[in-house]
LOKOL-834452 format. One line per field, with one value per residue (C-alpha): residue number from 1; x, z, y; chain; residue in one letter. Coordinates in steps of 0.1 Angstrom, whole numbers. Last residue first. Example, Ala and Ser with C-alpha at 12.3 -4.5 7.8 and 13.67 -1.06 7.14 Angstrom:
2
k = 2, 1
X = 137, 123
Z = 71, 78
Y = -11, -45
c = A, A
r = s, a
***
This chain:
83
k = 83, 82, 81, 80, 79, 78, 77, 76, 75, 74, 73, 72, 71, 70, 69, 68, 67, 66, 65, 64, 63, 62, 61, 60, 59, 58, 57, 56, 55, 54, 53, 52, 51, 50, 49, 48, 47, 46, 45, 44, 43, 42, 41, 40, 39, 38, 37, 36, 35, 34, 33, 32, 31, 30, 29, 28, 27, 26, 25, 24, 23, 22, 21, 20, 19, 18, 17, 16, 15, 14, 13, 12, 11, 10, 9, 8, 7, 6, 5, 4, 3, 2, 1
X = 122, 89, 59, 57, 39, 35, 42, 43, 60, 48, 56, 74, 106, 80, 61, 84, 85, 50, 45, 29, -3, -13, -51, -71, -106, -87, -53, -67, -41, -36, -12, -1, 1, -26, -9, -26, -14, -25, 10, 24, 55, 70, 103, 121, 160, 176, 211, 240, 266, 239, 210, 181, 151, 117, 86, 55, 30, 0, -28, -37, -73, -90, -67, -69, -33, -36, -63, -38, -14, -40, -52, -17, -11, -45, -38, -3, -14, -39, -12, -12, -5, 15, 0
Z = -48, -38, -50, -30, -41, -18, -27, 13, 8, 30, -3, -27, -32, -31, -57, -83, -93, -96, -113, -99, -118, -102, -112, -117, -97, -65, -66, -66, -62, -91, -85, -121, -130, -154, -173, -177, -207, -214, -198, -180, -165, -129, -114, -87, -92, -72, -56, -70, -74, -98, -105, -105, -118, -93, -111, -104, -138, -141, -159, -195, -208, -203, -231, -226, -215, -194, -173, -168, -156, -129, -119, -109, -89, -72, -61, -53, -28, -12, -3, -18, 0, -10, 0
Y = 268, 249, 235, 204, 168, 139, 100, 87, 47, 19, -6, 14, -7, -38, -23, -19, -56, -59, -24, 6, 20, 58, 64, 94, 108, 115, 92, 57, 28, 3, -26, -42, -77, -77, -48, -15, 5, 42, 54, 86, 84, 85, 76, 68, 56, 26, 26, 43, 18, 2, 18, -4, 11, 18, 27, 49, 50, 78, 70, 79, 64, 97, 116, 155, 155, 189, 163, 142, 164, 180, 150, 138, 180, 174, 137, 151, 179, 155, 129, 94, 68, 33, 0
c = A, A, A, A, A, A, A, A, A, A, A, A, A, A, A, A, A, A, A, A, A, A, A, A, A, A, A, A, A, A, A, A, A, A, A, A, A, A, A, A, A, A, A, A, A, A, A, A, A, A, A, A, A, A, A, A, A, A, A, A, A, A, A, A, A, A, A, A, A, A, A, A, A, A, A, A, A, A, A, A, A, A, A
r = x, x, x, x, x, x, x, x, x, x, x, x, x, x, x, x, x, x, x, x, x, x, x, x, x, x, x, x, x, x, x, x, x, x, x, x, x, x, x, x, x, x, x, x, x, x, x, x, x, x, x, x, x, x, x, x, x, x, x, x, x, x, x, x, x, x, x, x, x, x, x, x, x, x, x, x, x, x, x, x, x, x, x
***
């Protein structure tokens, strides 16, 4: 389970939305990176896979991999405007 603040529900609808496509949902994944550790990231895709865990982010949808979600598990995804 992985939550979803307010703040990033409203900034994931937001990008969708600006997309003007109703099949796009938002994609979390976790890449290996060597010496470096692992690198978070976020696109948007129109593919659900069977294997896929889907939590709800307000009216959109954020689609986490099986292999990415057990970096993520317990994980806070929050969204700051900030300099």
């Amino acid at each position: 389970m992985i939550t979803i603040t307010e703040s990033a529900k409203e900034r994931i609808q937001d990008i969708l939305s600006e997309e003007d496509d109703p099949s796009l949902k938002l994609r979390m994944f976790v890449q290996g990176g060597g010496c470096a550790g692992f690198s978070y990231g976020f696109t948007l895709d129109t593919e659900q896979n069977e294997d896929d865990f889907e939590f709800p982010a307000g009216t959109a949808k954020v689609l986490v991999d099986n292999m990415s979600v057990m970096y993520v598990q317990g994980a806070t995804v929050d969204y700051v405007a900030d300099l």
